[in-house]
Rosetta silent file (secondary structure, phi, psi, omega in degrees, C-alpha in Angstrom):
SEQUENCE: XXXXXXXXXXXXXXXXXXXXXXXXXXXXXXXXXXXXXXXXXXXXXXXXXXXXXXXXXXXXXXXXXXXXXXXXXXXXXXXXXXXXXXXXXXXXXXXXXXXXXXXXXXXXXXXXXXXXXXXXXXXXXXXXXXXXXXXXXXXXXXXXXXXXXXXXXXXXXXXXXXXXXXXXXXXXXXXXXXXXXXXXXXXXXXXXXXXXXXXXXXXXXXXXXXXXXXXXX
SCORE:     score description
SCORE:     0.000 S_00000001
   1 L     0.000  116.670 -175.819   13.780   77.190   32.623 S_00000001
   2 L   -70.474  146.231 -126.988   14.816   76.196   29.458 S_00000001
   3 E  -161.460  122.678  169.519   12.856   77.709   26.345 S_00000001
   4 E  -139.782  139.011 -174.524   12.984   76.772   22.574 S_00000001
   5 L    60.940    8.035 -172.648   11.221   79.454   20.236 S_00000001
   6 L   108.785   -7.250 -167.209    9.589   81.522   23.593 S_00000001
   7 E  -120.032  134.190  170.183    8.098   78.107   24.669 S_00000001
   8 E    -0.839  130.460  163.467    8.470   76.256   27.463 S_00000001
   9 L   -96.353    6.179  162.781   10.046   72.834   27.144 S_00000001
  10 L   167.640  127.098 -143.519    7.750   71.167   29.686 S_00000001
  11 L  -122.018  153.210  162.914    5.132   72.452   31.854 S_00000001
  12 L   -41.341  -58.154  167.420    3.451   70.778   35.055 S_00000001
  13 L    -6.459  -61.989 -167.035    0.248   70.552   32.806 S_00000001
  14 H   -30.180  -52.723 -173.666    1.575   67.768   31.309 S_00000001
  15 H   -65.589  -44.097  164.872    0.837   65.147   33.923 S_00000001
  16 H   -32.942  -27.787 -152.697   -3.074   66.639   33.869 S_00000001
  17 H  -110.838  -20.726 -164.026   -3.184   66.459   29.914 S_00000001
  18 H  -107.911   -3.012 -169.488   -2.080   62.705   29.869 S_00000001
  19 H   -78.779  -36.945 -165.546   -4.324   61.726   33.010 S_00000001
  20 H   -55.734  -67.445 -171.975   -7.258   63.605   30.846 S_00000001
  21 H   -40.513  -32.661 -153.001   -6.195   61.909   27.891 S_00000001
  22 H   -80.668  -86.148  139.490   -6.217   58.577   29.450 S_00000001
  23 H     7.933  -64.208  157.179   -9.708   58.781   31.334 S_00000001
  24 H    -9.562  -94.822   97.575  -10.736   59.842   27.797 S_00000001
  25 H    41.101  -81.347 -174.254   -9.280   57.086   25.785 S_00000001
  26 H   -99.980  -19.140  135.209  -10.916   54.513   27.761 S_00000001
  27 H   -33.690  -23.752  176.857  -14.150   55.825   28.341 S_00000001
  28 H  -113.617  -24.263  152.477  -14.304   55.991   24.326 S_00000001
  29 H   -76.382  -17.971  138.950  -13.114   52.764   23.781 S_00000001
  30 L   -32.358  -70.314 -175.137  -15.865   51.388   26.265 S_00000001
  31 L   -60.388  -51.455 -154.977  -18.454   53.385   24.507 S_00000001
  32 L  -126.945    8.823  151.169  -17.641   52.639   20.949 S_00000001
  33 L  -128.526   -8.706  169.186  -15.903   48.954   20.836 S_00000001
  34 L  -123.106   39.076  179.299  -17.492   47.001   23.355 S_00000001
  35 L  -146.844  -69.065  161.443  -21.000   48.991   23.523 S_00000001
  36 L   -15.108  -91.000  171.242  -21.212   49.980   19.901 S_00000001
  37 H   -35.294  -91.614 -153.702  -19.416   47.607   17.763 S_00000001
  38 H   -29.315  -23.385 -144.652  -20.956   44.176   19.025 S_00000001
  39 H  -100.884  -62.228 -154.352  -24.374   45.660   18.478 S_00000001
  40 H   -92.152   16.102  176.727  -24.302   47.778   15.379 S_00000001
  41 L    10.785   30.891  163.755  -21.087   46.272   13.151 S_00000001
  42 L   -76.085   94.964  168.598  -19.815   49.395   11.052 S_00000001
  43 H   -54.583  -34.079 -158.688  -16.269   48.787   10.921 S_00000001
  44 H   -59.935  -40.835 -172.310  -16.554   52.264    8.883 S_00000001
  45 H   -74.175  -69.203  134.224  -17.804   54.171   11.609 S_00000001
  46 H    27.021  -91.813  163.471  -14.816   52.755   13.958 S_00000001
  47 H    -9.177  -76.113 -163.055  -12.905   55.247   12.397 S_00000001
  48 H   -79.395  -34.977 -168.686  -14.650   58.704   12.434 S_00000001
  49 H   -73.650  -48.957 -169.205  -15.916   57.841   15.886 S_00000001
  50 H   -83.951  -21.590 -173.572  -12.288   57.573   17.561 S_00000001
  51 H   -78.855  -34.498  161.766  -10.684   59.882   15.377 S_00000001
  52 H   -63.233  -38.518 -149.778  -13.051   62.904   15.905 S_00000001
  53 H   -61.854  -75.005  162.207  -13.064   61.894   19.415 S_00000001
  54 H   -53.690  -49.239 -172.990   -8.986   62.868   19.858 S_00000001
  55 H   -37.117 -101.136  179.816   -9.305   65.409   17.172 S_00000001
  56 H   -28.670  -48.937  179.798  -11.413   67.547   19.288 S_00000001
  57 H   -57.855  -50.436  176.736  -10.522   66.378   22.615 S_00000001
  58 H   -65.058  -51.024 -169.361   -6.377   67.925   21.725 S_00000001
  59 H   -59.385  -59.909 -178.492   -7.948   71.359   20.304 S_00000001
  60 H   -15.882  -60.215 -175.691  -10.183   71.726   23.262 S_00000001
  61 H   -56.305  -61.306 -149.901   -6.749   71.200   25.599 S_00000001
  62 H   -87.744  -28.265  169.141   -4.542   73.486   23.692 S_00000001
  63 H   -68.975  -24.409 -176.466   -7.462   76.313   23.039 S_00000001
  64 H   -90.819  -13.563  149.292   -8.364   76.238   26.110 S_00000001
  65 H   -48.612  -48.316 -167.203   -4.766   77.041   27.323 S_00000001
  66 L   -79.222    8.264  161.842   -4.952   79.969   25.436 S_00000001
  67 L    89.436   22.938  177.059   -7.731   81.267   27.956 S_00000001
  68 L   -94.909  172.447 -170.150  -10.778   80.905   25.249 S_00000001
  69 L   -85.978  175.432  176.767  -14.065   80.395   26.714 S_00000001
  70 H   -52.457  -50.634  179.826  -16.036   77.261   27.556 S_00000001
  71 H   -35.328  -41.006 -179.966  -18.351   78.644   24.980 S_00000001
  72 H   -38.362  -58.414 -174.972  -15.682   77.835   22.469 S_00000001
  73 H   -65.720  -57.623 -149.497  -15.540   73.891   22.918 S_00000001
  74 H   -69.936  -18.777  174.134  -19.374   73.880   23.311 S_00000001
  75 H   -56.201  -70.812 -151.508  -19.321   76.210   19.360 S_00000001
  76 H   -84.311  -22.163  153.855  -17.425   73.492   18.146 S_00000001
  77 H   -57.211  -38.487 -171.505  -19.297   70.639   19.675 S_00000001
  78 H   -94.045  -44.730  169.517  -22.349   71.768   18.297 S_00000001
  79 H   -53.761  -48.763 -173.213  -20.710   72.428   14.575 S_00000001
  80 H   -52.574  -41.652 -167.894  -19.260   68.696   14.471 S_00000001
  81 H   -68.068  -27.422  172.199  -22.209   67.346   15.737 S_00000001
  82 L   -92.869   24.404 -131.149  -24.445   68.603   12.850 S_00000001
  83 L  -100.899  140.771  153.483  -21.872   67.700   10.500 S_00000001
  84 L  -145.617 -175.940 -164.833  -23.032   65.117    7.501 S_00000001
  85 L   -91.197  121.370  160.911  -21.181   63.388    4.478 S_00000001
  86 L   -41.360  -80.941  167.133  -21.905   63.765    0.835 S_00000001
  87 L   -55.138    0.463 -159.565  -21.353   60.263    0.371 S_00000001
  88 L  -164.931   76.418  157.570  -22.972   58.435    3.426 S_00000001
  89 L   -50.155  122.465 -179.447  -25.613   59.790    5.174 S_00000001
  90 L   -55.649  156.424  179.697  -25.380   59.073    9.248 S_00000001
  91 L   -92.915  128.613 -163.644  -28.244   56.958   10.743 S_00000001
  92 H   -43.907  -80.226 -170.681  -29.906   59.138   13.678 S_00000001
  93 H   -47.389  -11.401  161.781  -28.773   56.325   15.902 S_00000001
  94 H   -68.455  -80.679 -163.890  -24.803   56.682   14.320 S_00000001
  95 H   -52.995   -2.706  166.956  -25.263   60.618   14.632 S_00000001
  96 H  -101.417   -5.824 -179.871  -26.019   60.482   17.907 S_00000001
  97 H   -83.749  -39.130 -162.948  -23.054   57.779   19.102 S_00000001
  98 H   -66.720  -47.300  173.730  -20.692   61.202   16.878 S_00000001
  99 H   -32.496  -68.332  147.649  -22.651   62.961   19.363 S_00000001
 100 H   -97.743   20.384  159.893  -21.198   61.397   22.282 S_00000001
 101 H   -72.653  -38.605 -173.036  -17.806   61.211   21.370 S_00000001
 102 H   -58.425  -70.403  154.163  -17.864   64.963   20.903 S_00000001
 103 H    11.348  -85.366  179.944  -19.384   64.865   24.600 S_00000001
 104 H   -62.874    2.440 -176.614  -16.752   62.655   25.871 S_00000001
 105 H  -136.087    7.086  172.553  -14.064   64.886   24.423 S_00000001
 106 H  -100.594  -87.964  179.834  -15.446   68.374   25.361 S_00000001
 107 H    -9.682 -120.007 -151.998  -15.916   67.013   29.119 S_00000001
 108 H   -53.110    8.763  133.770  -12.798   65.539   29.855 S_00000001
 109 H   -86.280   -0.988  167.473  -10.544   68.395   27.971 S_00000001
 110 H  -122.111    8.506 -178.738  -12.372   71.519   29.454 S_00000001
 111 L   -54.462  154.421  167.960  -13.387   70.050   33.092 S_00000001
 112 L  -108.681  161.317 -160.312  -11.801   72.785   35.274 S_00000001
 113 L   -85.594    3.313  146.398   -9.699   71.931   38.604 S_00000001
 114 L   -97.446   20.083  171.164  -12.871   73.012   40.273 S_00000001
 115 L  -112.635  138.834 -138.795  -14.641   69.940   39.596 S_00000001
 116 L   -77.467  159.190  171.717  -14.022   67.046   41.797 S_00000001
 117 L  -114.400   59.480  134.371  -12.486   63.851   40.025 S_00000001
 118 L   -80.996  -77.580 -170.506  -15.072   61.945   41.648 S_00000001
 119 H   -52.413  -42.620 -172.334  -17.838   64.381   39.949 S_00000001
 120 H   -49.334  -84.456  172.826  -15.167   63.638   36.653 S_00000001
 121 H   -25.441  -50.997 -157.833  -15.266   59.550   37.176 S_00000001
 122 H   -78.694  -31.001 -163.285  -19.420   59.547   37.703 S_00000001
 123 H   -48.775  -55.554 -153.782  -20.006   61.926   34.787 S_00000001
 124 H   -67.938  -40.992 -163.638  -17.952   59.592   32.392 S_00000001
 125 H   -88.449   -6.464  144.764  -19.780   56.258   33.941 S_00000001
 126 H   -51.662  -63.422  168.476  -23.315   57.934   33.237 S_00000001
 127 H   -53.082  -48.035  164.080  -23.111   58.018   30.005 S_00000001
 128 H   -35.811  -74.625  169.372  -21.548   54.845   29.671 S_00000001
 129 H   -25.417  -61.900 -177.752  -23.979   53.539   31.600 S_00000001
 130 H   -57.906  -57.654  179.799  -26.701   55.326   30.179 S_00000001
 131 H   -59.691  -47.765 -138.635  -25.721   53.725   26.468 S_00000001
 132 H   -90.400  -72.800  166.224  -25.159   50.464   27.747 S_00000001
 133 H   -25.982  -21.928 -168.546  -29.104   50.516   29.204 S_00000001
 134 H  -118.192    4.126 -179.115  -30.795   51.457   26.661 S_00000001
 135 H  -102.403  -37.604  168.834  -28.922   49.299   24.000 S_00000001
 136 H  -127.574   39.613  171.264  -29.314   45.688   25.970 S_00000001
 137 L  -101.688  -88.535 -167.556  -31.842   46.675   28.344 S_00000001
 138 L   -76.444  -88.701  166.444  -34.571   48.473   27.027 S_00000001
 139 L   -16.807   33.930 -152.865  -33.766   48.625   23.320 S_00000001
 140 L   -92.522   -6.403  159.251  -33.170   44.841   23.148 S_00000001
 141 L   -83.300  146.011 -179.942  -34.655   44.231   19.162 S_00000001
 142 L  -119.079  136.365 -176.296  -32.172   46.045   16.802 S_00000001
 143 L  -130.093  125.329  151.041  -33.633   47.006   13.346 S_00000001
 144 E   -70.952  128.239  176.808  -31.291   46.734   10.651 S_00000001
 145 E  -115.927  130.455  156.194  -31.033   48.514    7.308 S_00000001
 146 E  -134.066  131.224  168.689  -29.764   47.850    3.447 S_00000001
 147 E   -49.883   83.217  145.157  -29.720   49.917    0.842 S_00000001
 148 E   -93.132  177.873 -168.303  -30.886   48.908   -2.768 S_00000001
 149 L  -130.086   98.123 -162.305  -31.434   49.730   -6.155 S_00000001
 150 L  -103.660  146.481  170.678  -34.919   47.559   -7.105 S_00000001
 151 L   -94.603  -36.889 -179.917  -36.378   47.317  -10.635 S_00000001
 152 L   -93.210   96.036 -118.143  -39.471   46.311  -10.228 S_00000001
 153 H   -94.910   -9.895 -174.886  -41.057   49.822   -9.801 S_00000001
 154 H   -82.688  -15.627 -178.362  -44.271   48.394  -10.172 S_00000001
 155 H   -88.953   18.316  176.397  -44.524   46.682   -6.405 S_00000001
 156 H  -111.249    9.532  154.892  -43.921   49.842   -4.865 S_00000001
 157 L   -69.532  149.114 -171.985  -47.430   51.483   -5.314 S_00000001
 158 H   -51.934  -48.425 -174.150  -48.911   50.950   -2.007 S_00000001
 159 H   -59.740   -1.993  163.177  -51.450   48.391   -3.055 S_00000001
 160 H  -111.301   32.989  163.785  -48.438   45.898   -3.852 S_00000001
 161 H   -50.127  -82.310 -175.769  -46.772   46.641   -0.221 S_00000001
 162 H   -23.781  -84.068 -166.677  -47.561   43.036    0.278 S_00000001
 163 H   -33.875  -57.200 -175.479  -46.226   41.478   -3.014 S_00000001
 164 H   -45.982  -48.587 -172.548  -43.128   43.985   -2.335 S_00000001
 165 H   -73.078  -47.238  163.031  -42.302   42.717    0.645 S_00000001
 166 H   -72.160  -10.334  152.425  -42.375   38.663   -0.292 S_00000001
 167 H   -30.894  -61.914 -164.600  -40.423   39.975   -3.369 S_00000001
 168 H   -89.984  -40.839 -162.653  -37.448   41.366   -1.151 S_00000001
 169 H   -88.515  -29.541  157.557  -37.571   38.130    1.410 S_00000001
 170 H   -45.677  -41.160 -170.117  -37.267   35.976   -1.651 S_00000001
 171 H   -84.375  -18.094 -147.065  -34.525   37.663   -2.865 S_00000001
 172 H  -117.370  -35.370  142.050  -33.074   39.078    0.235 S_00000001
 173 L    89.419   13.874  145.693  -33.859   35.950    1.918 S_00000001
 174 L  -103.710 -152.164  177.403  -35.169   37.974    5.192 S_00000001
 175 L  -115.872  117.138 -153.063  -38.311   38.871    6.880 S_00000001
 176 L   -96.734   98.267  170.646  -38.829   42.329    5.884 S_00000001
 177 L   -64.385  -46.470  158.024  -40.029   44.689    8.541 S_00000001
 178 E   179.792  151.275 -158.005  -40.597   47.936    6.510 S_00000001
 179 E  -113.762  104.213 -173.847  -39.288   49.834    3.475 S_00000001
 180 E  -108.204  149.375  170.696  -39.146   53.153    2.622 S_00000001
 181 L  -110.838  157.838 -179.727  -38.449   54.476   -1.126 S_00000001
 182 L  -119.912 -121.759 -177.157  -36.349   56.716   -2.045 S_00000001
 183 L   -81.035  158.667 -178.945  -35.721   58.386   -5.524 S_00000001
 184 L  -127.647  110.735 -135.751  -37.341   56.718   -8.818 S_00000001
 185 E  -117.255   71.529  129.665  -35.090   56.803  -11.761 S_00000001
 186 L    19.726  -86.691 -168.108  -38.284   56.476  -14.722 S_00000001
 187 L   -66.477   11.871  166.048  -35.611   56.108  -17.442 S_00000001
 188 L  -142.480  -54.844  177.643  -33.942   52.808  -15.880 S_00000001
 189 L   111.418   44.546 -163.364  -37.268   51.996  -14.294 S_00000001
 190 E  -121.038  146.017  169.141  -35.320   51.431  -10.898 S_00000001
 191 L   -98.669 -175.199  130.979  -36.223   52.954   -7.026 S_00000001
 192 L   -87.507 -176.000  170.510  -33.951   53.234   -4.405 S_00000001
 193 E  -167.993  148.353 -175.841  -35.299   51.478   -1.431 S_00000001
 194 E  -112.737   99.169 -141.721  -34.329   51.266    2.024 S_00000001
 195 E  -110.398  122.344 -178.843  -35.311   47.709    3.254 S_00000001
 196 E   -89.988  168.546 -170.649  -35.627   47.568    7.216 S_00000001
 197 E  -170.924  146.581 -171.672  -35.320   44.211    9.497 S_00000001
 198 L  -107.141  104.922 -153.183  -35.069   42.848   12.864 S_00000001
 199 H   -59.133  -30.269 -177.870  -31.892   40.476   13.058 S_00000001
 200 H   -86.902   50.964  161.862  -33.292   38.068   15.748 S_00000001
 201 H  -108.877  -33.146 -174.393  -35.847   37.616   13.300 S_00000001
 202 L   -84.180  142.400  159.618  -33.571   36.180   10.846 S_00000001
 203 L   -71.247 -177.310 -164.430  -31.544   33.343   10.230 S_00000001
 204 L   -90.223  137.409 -125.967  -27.868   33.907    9.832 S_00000001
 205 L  -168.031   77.934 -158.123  -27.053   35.884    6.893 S_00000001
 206 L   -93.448  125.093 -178.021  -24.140   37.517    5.770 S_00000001
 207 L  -102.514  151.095  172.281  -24.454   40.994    3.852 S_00000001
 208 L  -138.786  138.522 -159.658  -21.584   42.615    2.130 S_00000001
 209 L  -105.868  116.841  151.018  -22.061   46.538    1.501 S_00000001
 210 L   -46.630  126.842  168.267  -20.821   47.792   -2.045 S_00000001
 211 L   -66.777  122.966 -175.908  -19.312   51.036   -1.913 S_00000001
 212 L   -28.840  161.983  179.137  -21.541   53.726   -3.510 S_00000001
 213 L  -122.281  147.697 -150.684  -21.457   54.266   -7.135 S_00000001
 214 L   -95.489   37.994 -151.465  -19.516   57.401   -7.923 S_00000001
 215 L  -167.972  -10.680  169.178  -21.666   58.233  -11.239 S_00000001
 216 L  -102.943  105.010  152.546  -25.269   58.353   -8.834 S_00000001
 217 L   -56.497    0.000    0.000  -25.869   61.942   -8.182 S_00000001
């Protein structure tokens, strides 16, 4: 058997690692471009979602060659999963899609050869499943968020909720479901504000998201 450095130059494994991979793969592109996407439009997300997805799924495979335990993937499943960004905080409903790619990529790189690939196949189409129900089933209004920076610091005492809100659909040119503030800057006389909305409330409306500014602590 030919050998370069002590290692193998191709193992049996192999066909197992790309069947995994595959089964993977499309089960995550299910999940997070036709299930996802259409609904929730973060190109940004796209990204992080497919990339941890493979990340994780290839350590899993080769650590778990090396005989470490199941605990191991499920350690590292649970650190990713709590993981969040200086710049961008995740939306519960984002962190929990991060969730199940980490899922989908501890499953199908530590199943063992005693689980049936039947039991493999239904696991993978539960979840699927499971997303897909509760996003154009039950869950069928979607509430939408955007982030601004409002000046007028004075409609945000509760007794101008009202005022606040026909403020923001004038400007914003939706129907404003509810708003939470966030920090209040005094010295510029500016909030943050988080303005929520239900898109089949709205006519169509195209938002374009600024990239944070790198000078707001």
């Amino acid at each position: 058997m030919v050998k370069i450095f002590g290692m193998r130059l191709f193992h049996e494994d192999l066909w197992e690692l790309l069947f995994k991979f595959t089964l993977d793969a499309l089960v995550l592109f299910v999940l997070i471009r036709l299930i996802y996407y259409p609904i929730h439009r973060k190109k940004e997300n796209l990204f992080t979602y497919f990339v941890f997805n493979v990340l994780i799924f290839f350590l899993c495979i080769l650590m778990n060659n090396v005989k470490l335990s199941m605990g191991f993937g499920f350690g590292l499943f649970a650190v990713f999963s709590i993981m969040r960004y200086r710049t961008e905080q995740l939306s519960v409903k984002d962190m929990t899609y991060l969730f199940a790619v980490i899922t989908l990529a501890v499953i199908n790189a530590l199943v063992s050869k005693k689980v049936s690939l039947a039991e493999l196949v239904f696991t993978n189409g539960m979840i699927l499943a499971l997303v897909y129900v509760l996003e154009h089933v039950w869950l069928t209004r979607h509430e939408a968020m955007r982030q601004l920076i409002y000046e007028r610091i004075e409609l945000i005492k509760p007794e101008n909720r009202a005022l606040l809100f026909e403020d923001l659909k004038q400007r914003l040119g939706i129907k404003v479901s509810r708003v939470e503030i966030g920090r209040i800057d005094l010295l510029r006389d500016t909030a943050q504000l988080r303005v929520f909305y239900f898109e089949d409330e709205q006519a169509h409306t195209t938002f374009v998201e600024l990239p944070p500014d790198d000078n707001d602590d």
